[in-house]
Each structure stands twice: as structure tokens, then as C-alpha cells.
DRENTORKOL-3810 file (N, C-alpha, C; in nm, 4 decimals):
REM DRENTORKOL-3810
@n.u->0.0853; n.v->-0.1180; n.w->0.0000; ca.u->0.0000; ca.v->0.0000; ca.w->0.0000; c.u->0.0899; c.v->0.1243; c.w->0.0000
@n.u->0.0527; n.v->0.2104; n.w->-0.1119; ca.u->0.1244; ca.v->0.3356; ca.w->-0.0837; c.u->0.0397; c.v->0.4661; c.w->-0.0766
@n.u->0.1023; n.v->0.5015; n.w->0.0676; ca.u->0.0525; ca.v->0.6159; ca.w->0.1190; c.u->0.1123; c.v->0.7706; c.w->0.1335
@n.u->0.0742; n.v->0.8283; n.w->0.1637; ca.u->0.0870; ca.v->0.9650; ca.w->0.1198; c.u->-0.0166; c.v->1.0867; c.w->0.2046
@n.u->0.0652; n.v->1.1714; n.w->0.2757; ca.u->-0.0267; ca.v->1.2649; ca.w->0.3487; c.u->-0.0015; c.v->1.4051; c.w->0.2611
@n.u->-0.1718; n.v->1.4544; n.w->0.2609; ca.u->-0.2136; ca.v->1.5413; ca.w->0.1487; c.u->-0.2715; c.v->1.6794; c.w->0.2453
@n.u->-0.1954; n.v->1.7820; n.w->0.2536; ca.u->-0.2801; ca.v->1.9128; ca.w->0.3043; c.u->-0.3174; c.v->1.9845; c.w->0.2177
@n.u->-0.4779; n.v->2.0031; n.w->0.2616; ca.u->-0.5855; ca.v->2.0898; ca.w->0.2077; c.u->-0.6055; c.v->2.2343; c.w->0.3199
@n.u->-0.7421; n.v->2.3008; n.w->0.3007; ca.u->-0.8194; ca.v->2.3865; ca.w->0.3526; c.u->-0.9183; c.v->2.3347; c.w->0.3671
@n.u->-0.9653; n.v->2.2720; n.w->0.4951; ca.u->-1.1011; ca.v->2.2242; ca.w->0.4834; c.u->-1.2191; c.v->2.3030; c.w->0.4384
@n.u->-1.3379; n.v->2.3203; n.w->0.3359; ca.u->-1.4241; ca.v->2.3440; ca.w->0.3181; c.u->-1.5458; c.v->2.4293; c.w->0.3989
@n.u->-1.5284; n.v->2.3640; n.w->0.5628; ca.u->-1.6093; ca.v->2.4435; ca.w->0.6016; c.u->-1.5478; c.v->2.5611; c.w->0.6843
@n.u->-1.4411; n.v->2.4971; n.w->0.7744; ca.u->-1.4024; ca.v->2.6306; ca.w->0.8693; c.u->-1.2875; c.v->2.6988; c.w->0.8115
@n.u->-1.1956; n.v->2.6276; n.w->0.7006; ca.u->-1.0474; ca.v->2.6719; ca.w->0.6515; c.u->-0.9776; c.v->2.6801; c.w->0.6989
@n.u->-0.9615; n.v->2.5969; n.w->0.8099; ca.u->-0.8069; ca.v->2.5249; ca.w->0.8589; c.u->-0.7523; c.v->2.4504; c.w->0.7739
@n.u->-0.6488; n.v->2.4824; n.w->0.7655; ca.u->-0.5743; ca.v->2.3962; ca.w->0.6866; c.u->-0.5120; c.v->2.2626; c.w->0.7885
@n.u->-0.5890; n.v->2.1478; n.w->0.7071; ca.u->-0.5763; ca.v->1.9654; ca.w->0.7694; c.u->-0.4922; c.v->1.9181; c.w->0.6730
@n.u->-0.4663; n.v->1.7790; n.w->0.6976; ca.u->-0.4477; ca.v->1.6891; ca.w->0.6190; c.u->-0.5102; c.v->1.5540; c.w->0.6090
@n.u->-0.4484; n.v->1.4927; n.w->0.5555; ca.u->-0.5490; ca.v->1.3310; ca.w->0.5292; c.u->-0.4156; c.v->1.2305; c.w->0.4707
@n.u->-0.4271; n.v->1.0859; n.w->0.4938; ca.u->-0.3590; ca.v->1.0195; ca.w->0.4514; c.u->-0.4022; c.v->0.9521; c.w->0.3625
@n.u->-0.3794; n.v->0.9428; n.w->0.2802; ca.u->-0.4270; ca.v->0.8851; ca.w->0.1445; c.u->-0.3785; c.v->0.7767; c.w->0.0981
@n.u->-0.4766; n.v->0.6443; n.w->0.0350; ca.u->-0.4063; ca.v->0.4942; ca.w->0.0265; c.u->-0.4046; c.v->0.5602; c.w->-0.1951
@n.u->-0.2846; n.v->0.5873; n.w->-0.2115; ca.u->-0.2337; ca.v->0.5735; ca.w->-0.3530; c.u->-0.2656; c.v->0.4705; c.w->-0.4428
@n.u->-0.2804; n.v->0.3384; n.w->-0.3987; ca.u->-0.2843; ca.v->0.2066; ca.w->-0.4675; c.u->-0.4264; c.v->0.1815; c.w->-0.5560
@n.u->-0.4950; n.v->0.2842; n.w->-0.4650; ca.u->-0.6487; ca.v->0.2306; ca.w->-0.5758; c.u->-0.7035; c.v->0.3837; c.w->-0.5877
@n.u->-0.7152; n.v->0.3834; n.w->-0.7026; ca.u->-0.7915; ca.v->0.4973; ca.w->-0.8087; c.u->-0.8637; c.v->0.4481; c.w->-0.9014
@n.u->-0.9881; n.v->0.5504; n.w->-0.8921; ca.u->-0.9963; ca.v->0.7085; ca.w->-0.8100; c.u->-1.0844; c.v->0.6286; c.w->-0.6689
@n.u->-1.0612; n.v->0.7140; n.w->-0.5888; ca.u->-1.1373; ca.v->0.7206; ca.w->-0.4585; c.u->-1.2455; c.v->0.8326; c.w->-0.4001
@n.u->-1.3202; n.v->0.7997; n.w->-0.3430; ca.u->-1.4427; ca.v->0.9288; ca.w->-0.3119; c.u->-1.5042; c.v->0.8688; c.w->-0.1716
@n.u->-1.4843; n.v->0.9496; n.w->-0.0622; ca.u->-1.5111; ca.v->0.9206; ca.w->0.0577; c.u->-1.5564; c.v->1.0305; c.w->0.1419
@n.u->-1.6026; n.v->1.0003; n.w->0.2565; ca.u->-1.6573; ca.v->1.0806; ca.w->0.3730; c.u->-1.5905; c.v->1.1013; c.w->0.4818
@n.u->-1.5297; n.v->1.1970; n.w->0.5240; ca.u->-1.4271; ca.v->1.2346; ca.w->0.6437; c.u->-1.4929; c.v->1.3344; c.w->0.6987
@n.u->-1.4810; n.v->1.3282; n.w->0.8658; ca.u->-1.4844; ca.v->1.4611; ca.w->0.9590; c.u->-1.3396; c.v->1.5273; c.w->0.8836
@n.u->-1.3475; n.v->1.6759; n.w->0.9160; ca.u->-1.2385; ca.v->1.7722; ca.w->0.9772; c.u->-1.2152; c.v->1.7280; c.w->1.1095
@n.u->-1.0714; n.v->1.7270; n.w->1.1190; ca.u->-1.0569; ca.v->1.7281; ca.w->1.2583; c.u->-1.0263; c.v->1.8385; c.w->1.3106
@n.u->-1.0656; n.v->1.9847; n.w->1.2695; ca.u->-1.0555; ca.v->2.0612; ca.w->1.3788; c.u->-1.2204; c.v->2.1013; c.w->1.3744
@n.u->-1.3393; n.v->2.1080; n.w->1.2905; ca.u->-1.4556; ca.v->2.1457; ca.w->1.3150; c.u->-1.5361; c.v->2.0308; c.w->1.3284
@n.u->-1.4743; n.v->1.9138; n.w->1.2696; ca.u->-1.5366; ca.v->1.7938; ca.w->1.2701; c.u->-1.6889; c.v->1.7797; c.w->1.1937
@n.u->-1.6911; n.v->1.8657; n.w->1.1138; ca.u->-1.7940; ca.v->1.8980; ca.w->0.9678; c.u->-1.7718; c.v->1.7884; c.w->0.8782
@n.u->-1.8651; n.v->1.6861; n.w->0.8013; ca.u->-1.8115; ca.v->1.6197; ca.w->0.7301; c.u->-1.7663; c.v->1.6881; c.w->0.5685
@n.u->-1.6598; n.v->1.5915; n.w->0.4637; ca.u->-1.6146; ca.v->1.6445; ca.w->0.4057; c.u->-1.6118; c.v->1.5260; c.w->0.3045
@n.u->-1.6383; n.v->1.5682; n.w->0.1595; ca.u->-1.6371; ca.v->1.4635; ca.w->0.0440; c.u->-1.5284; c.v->1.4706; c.w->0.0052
@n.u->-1.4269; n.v->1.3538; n.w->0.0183; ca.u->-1.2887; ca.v->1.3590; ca.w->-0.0438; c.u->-1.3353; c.v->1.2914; c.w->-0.1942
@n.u->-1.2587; n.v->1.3371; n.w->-0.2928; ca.u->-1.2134; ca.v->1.3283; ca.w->-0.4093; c.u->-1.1032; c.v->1.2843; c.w->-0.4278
@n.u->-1.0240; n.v->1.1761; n.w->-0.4989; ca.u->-0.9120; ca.v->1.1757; ca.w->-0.5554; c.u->-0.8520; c.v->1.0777; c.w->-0.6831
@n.u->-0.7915; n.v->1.1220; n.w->-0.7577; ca.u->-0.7178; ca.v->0.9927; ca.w->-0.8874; c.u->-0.6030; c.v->1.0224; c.w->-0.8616
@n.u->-0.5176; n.v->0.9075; n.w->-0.9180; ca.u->-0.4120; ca.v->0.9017; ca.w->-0.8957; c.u->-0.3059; c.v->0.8539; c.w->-1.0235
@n.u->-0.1838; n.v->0.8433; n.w->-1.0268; ca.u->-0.1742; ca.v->0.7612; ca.w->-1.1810; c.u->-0.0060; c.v->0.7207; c.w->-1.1013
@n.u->-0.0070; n.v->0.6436; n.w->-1.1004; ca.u->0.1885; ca.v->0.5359; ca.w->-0.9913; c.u->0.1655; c.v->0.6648; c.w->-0.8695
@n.u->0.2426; n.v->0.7368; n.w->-0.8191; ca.u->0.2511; ca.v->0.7786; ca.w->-0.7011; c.u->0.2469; c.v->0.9240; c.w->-0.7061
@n.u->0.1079; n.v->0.9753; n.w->-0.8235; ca.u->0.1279; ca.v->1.1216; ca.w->-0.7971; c.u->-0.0120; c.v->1.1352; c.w->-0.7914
@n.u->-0.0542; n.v->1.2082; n.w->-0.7558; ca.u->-0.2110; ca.v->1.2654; ca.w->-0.6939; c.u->-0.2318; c.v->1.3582; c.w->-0.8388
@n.u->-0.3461; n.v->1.3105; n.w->-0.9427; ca.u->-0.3619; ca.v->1.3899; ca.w->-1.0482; c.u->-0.4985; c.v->1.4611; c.w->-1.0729
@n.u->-0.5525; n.v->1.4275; n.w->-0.9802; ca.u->-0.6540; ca.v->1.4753; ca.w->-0.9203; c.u->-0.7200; c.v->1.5409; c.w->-0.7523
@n.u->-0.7599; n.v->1.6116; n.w->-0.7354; ca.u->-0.7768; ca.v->1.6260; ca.w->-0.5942; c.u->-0.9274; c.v->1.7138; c.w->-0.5504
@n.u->-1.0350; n.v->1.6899; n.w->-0.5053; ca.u->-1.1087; ca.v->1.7949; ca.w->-0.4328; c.u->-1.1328; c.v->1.7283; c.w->-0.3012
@n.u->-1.1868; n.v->1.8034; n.w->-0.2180; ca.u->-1.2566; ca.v->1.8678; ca.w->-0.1015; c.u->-1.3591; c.v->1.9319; c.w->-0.0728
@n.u->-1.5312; n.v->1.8488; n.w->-0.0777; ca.u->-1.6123; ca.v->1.9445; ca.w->-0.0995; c.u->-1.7346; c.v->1.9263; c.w->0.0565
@n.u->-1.7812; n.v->2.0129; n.w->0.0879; ca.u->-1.8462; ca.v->1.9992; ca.w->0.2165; c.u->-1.9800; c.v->1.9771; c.w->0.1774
@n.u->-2.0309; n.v->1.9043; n.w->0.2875; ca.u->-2.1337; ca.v->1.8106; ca.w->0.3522; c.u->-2.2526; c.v->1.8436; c.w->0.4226
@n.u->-2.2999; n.v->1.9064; n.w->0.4026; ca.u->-2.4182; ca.v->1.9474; ca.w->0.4833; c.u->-2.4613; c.v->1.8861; c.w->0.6034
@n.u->-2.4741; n.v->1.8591; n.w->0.6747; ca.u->-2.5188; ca.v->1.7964; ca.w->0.8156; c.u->-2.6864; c.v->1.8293; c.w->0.8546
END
């Protein structure tokens, strides 16, 4: 498995977080808290061998 930690601006409050990301399978689309507002957050990502060629971050309504 190859991993990789990715900093963003989270969506809702704009702290800037990060996330660890599993590289090996693309594309991926998932549901994460922020961990500093703990708002959920739609991760986005593709990938192509070990570079991130894609990326969003989009917020979640609660």
C-alpha cells in the first residue's frame, strides 16, 4: 500500500488539515470529519503510480 499525506483547507471552517491517502487504488471518493470542526467532508481523488492527479474537497451538509 502506498501512502501519502495530502494538506488541504477544509471546506467548512479553513483550517488547513491533512489526510492520509491509500495511492494504490484509483480514483477514490469518501466521507471524512475535519478534525478541527469535525464537519463532514467529500474527499475526491485519482491518482496515476505515485502522484495525486486529481484532488477535491467538498463539504457536507449535516
Amino acid at each position: 500500500m502506498l501512502t501519502v499525506e495530502h494538506h488541504f483547507t477544509c471546506p467548512h471552517c479553513l483550517s488547513q488539515i491533512s489526510m492520509i491517502l491509500d495511492l494504490s487504488v484509483s480514483p477514490q471518493k469518501y466521507i471524512e470529519d475535519c478534525e478541527v470542526c469535525c464537519r463532514p467532508i467529500e474527499v475526491h481523488f485519482e491518482t496515476k503510480g505515485d502522484n495525486i492527479t486529481y484532488f477535491s474537497a467538498n463539504p457536507l451538509e449535516q
